[in-house]
C-alpha positions in Angstrom: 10.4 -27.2 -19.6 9.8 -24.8 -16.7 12.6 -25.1 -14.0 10.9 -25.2 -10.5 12.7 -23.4 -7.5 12.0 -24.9 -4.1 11.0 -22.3 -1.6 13.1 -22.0 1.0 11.8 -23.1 4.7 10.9 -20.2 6.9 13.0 -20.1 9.8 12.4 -21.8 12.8 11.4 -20.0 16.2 14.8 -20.6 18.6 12.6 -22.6 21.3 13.5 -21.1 24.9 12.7 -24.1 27.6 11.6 -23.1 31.1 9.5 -24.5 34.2 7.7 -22.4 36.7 5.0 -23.0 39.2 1.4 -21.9 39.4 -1.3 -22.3 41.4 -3.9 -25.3 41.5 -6.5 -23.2 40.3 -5.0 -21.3 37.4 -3.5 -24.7 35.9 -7.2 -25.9 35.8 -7.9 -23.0 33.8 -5.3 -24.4 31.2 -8.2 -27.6 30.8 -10.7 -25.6 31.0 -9.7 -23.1 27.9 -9.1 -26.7 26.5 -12.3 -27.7 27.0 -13.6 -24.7 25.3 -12.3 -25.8 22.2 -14.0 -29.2 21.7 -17.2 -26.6 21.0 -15.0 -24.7 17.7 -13.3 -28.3 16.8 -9.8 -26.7 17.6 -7.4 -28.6 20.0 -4.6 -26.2 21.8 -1.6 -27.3 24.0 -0.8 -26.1 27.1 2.2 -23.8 25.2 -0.1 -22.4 22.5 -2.5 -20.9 25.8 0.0 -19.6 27.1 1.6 -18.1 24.1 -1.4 -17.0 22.8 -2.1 -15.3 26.6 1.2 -13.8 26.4 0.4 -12.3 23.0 -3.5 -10.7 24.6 -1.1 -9.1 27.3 1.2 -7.8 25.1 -1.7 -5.6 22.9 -2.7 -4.0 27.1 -1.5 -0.5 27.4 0.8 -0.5 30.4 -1.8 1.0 33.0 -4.3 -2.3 31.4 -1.3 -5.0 32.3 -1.0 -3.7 35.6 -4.1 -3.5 36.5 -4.2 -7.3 35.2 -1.6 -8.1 37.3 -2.8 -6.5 40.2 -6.2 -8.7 39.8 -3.7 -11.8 40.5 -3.8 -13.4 43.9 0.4 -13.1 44.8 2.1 -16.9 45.2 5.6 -17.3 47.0 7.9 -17.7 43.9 11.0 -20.4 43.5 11.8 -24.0 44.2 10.2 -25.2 47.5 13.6 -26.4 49.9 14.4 -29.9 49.5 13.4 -31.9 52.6 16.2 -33.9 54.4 
């Protein structure tokens, strides 16, 4: 009688929770990257684009993510003031 040993889990990810804002025009390219996966049969959520963006950035030499960054029209950052 062979004695099986459960693997253990792998360890979860801790999960960091944020919010931020982004133009009209870049969140439609969230549904549009979507909709590029009906054509491979693979579904993606908003998180795993941007993940998986984070992760293209990350493999650009420094020079290569600036320029990337520079190629981004510049949005006022923070919370707009709450109106009275």
């Amino acid at each position: 009688m062979s004695q099986h040993r459960k693997t253990p889990p792998p360890e979860r990810a801790k999960l960091v929770r944020d919010g931020f804002t982004m133009p009209a025009d870049d969140y439609a390219l969230i549904a549009e990257l979507k909709h590029r996966l009906h054509d491979v049969k693979r579904e993606a959520k908003k998180s795993e684009l941007l993940r998986a963006g984070l992760h293209a950035l990350a493999q650009l030499d420094a020079p290569e993510l600036a320029a990337a960054l520079d190629r981004l029209v510049p949005i006022k950052t923070g919370r707009p003031p709450k109106s009275g």
